[in-house]
PyMOL Python script that loads the backbone (N, CA, C, O; Angstrom):
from pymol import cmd

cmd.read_pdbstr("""\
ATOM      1  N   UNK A   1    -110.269 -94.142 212.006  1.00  0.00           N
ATOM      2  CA  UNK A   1    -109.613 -93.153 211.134  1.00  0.00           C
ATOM      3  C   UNK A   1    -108.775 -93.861 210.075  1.00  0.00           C
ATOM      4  O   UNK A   1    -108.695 -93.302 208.981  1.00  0.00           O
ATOM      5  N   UNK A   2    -107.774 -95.690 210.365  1.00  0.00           N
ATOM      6  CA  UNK A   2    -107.173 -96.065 209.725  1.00  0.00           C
ATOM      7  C   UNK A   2    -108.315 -96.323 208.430  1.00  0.00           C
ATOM      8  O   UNK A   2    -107.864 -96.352 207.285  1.00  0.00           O
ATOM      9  N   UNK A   3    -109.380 -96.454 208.592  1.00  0.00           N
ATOM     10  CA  UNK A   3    -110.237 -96.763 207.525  1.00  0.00           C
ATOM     11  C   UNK A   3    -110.107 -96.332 206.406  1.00  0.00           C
ATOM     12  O   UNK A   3    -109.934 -96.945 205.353  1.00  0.00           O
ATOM     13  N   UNK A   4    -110.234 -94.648 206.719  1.00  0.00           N
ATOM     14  CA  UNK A   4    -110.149 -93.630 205.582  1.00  0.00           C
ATOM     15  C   UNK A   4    -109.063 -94.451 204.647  1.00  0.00           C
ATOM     16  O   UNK A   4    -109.422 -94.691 203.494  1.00  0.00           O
ATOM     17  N   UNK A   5    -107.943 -94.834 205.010  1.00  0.00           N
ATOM     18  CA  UNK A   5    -106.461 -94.737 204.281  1.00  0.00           C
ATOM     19  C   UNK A   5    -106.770 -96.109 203.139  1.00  0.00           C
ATOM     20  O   UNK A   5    -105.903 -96.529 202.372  1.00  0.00           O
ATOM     21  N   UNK A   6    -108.154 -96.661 203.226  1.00  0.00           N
ATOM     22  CA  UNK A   6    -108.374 -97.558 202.188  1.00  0.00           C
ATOM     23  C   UNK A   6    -108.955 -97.636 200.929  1.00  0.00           C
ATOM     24  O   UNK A   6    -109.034 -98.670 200.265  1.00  0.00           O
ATOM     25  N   UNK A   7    -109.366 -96.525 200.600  1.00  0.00           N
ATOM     26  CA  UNK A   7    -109.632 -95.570 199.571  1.00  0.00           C
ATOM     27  C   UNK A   7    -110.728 -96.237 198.959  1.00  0.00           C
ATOM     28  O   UNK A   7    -111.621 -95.429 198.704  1.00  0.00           O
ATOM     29  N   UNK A   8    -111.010 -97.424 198.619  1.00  0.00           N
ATOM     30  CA  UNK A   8    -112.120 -98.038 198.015  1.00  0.00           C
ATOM     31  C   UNK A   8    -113.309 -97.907 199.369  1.00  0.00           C
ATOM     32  O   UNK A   8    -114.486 -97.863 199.010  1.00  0.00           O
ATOM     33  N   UNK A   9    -113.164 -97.875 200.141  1.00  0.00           N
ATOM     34  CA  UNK A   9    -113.702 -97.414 201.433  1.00  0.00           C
ATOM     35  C   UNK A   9    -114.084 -96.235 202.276  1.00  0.00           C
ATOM     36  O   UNK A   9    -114.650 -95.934 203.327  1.00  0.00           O
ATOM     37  N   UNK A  10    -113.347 -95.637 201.043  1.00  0.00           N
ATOM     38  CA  UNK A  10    -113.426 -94.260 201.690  1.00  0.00           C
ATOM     39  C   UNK A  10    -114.559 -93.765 202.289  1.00  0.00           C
ATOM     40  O   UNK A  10    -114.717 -93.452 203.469  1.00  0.00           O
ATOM     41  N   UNK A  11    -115.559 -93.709 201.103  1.00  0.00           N
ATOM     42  CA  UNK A  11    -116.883 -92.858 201.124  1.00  0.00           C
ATOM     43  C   UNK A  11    -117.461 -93.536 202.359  1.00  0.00           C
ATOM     44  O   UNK A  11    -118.025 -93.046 203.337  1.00  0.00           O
ATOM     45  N   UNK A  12    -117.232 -94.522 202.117  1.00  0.00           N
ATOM     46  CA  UNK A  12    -118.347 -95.274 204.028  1.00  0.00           C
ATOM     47  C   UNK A  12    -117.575 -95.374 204.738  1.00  0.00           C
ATOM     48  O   UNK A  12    -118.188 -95.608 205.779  1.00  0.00           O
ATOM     49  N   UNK A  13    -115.892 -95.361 205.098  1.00  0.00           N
ATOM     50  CA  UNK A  13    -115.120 -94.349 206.280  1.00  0.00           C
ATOM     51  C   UNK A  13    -115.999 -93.153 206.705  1.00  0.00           C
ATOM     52  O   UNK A  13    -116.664 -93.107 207.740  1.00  0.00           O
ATOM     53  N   UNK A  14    -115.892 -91.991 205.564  1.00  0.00           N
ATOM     54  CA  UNK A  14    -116.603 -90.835 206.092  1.00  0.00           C
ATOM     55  C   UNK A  14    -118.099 -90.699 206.627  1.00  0.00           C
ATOM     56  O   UNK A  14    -118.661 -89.823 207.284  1.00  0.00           O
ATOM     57  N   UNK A  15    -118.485 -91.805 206.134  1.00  0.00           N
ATOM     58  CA  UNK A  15    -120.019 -92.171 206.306  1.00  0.00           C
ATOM     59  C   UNK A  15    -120.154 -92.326 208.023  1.00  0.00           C
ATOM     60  O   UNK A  15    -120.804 -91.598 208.773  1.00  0.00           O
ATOM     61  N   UNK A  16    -119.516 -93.237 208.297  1.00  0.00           N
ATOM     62  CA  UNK A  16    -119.536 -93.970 209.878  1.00  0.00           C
ATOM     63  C   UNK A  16    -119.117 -92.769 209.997  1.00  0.00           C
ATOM     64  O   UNK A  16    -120.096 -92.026 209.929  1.00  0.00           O
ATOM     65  N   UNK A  17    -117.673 -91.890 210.213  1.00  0.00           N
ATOM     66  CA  UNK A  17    -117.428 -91.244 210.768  1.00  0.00           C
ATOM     67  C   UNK A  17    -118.413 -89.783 210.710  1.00  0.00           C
ATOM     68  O   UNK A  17    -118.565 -88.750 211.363  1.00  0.00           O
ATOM     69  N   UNK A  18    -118.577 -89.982 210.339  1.00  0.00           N
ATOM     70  CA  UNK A  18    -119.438 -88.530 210.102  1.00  0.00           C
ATOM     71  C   UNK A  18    -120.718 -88.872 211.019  1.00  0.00           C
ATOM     72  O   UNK A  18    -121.273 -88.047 211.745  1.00  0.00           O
ATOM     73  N   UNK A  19    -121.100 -90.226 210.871  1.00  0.00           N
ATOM     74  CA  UNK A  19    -122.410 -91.155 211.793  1.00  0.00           C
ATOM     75  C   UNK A  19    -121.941 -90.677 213.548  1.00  0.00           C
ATOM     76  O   UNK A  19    -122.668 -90.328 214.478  1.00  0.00           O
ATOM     77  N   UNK A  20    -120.543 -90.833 213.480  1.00  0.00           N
ATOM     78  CA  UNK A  20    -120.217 -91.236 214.996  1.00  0.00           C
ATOM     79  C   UNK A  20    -119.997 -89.750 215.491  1.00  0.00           C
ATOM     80  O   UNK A  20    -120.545 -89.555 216.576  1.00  0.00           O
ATOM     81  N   UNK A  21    -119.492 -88.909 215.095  1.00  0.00           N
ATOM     82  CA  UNK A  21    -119.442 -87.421 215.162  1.00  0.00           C
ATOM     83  C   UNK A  21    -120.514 -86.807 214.815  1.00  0.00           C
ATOM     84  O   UNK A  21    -120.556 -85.577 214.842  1.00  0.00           O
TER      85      UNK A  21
END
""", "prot")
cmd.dss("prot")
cmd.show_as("cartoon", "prot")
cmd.util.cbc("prot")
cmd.orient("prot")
């Protein structure tokens, strides 16, 4: 979740997370 908070990262934060959920 700390991922999200890296903003250049964002979009593939939500990516995995959206993968893992």
């Amino acid at each position: 979740t700390l991922v999200i908070g890296y903003g250049i990262n964002n979009r593939h934060a939500l990516a995995v997370l959206n993968t893992i959920i």
